[in-house]
N, C-alpha and C positions, 0 to 999 in steps of 0.2 A: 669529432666533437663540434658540435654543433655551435656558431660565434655571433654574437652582434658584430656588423661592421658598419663603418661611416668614412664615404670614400668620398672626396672632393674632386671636382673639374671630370665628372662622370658622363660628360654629356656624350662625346664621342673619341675615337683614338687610343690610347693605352688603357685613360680611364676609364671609358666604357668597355675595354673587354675585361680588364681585369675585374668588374664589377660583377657582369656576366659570369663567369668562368667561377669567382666566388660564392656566386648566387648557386650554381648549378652543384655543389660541393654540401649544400644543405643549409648554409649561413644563412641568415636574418641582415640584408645589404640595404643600410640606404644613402640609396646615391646620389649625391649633389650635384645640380645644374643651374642655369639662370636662365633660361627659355621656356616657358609652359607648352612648348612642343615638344622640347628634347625630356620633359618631366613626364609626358604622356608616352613618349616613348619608352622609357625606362620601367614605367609598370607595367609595361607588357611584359615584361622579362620575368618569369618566379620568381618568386622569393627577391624582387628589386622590389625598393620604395623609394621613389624618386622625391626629391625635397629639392624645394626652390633653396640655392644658396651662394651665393656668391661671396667669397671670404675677404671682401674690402667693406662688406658691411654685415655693423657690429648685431644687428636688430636681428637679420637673419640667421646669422649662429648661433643667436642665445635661443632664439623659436625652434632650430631644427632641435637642437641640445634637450629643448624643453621638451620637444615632441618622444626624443628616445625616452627621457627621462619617462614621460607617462607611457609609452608604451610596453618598454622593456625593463625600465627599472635600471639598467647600467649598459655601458659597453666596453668590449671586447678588444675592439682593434681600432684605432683610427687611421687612414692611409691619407696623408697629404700629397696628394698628388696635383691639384690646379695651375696651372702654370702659362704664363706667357712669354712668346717671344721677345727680346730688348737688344736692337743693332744701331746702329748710324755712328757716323764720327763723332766724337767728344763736342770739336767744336761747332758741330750743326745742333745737336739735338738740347733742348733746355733742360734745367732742373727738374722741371715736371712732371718732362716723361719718364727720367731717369726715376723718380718718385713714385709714378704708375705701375712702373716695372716692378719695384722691388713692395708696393702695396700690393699684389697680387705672389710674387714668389717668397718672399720672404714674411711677410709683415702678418697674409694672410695665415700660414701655418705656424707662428706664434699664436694669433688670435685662436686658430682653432683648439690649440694644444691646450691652452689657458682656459677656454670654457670648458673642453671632454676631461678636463683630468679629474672633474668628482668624479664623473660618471666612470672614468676607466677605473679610479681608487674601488669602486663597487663591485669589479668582477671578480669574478675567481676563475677564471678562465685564462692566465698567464694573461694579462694584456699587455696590449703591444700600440707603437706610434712607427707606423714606417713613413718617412719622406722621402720622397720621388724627388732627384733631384738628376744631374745628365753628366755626362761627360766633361760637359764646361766648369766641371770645378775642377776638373783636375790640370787646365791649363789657361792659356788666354789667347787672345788673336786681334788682329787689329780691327777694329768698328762692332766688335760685339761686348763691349764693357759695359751694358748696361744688364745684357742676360746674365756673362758669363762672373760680376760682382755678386748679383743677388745669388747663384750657385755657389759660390765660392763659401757666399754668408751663410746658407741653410747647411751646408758642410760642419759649418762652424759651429752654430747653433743645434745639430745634430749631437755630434760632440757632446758641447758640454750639456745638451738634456738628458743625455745619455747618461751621466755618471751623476747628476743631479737627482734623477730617479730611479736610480738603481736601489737602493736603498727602501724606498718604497711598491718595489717588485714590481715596476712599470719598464718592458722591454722601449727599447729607445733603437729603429734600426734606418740607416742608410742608403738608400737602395739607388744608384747609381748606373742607368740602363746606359748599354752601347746603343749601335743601329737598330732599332725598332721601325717596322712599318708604322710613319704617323704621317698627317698632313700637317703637322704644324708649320713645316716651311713651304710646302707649298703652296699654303695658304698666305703669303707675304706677299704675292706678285702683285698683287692693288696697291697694297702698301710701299713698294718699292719705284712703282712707277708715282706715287704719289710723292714720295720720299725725292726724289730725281727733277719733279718740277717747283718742290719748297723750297728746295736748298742750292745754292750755290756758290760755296765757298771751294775751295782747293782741294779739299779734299770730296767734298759728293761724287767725283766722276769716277775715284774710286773705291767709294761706296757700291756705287753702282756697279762697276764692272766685278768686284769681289764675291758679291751677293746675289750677283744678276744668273748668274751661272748654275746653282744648286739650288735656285729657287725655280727657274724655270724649266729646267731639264725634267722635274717630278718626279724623281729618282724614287721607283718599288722594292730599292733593297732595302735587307735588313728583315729580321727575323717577326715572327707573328707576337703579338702585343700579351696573345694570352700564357705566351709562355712565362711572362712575368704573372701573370696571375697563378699560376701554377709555384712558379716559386715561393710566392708571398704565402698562400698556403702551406706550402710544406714549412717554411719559417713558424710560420702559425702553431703547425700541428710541432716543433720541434724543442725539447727541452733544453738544445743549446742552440744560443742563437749568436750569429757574429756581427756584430757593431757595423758594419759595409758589406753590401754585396757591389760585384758590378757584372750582372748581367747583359744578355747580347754580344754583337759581334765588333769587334774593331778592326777599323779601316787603316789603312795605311797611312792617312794622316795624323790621324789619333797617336797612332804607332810613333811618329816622327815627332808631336807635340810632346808627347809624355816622356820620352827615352833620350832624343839626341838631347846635342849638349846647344846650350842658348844660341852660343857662338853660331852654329851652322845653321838653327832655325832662324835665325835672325837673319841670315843672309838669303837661305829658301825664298822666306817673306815680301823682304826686299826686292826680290826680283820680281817676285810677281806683281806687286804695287807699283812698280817703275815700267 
């Protein structure tokens, strides 16, 4: 069956294959970006329509919203996928940034849910709101409190959207990837050498030494991006749907975060910081 979809942070990485991969399935996708090159790139794809958007701002998501609206008349699925990195120690980093963070993971996929929900009210196509959120809700770690809070709150806010519009036949889903191939953290190495000559309290050196290591190394594992878009489909096409997935692979630290008992993480941690 053929679906409107409207996927945010499309520009490259999960989001854009999942985009791709839904495009290629016969869907009606349009993809959000904030570059009019990565927008130009995405209409090469069939069946993609790339739309300028960036979900910290309100102008933009009422014009893309608008734009479904006149073109398609309602949609189908929304996928909250945009998302940014948020690390440093508590006491380097200011309100600000910790504000920027959670304006782009959190803040943005209320906005967006808050304008698509006429337009989802209008399908008849089972519609659905899946948010892309990561493994970092399911634990926490020291100097990533500013990513791994805003996951924690889309967890939250997942939830209770869920059982909010259940009632009104609107699927509310989870979607919670392990290791996927992305460069999001490879992409930090500026930022971390930047981050290194800002700060220098007590704790920066092991910021650095914590973060320096899985950012630079550029680690290729982890599974292909479009396998999430394959499931989000089959979600799609499915007339039961379960409130959390957590696709992808887990690592053996994940394994050790989520399972052992505080006491002995706590002391793993500790050594590695000292």
């Amino acid at each position: 069956m053929k679906r409107v979809i409207l996927i945010t942070g499309a520009s490259s990485g999960i989001g854009n294959a999942v985009a791709e991969y839904l495009a290629s399935q016969g869907n009606i996708v349009y993809a959000g970006a904030r570059r009019y090159d990565d927008i130009k790139a995405l209409n090469n794809i069939p069946n993609v329509r790339g739309v300028i958007l960036d979900v910290t701002i309100p102008d933009q998501v009422k014009e893309v919203v608008e734009q479904i609206k006149r073109e398609q008349g309602h949609l189908d699925c929304l996928i909250n996928n945009a998302g940014i990195m948020g690390w440093g120690a508590v006491i380097d980093r200011d309100l600000k940034y910790y504000k920027s963070v959670f304006d782009v993971n959190l803040w943005g996929a209320v906005l967006m849910v808050k304008e698509c929900y006429p337009l989802l009210k209008k399908s008849n196509n089972a519609p659905v709101i899946f948010n892309i959120s990561s493994q970092g809700e399911n634990y926490t770690l020291p100097f990533w409190s500013p990513y791994m809070m805003s996951k924690h709150a889309i967890k939250a806010f997942t939830g209770s959207l869920r059982r909010e519009l259940m009632p009104e036949g609107i699927s509310v889903v989870g979607i919670v990837p392990g290791a996927f191939k992305s460069n999001m953290l490879n992409s930090q190495k500026e930022a971390l050498e930047e981050y290194e000559r800002k700060y220098s309290s007590e704790f920066t050196s092991k910021v650095v030494k914590m973060l320096g290591l899985p950012i630079k190394k550029k680690s290729e594992r982890g599974l292909s991006p479009k396998i999430l878009g394959e499931l989000i489909n089959k979600i799609m096409n499915s007339s039961k749907r379960k409130a959390r997935y957590q696709p992808g692979r887990k690592f053996i630290p994940d394994v050790i975060l989520e399972k052992m008992p505080t006491f002995i993480t706590d002391k793993i941690i500790a050594k590695i910081l000292n």
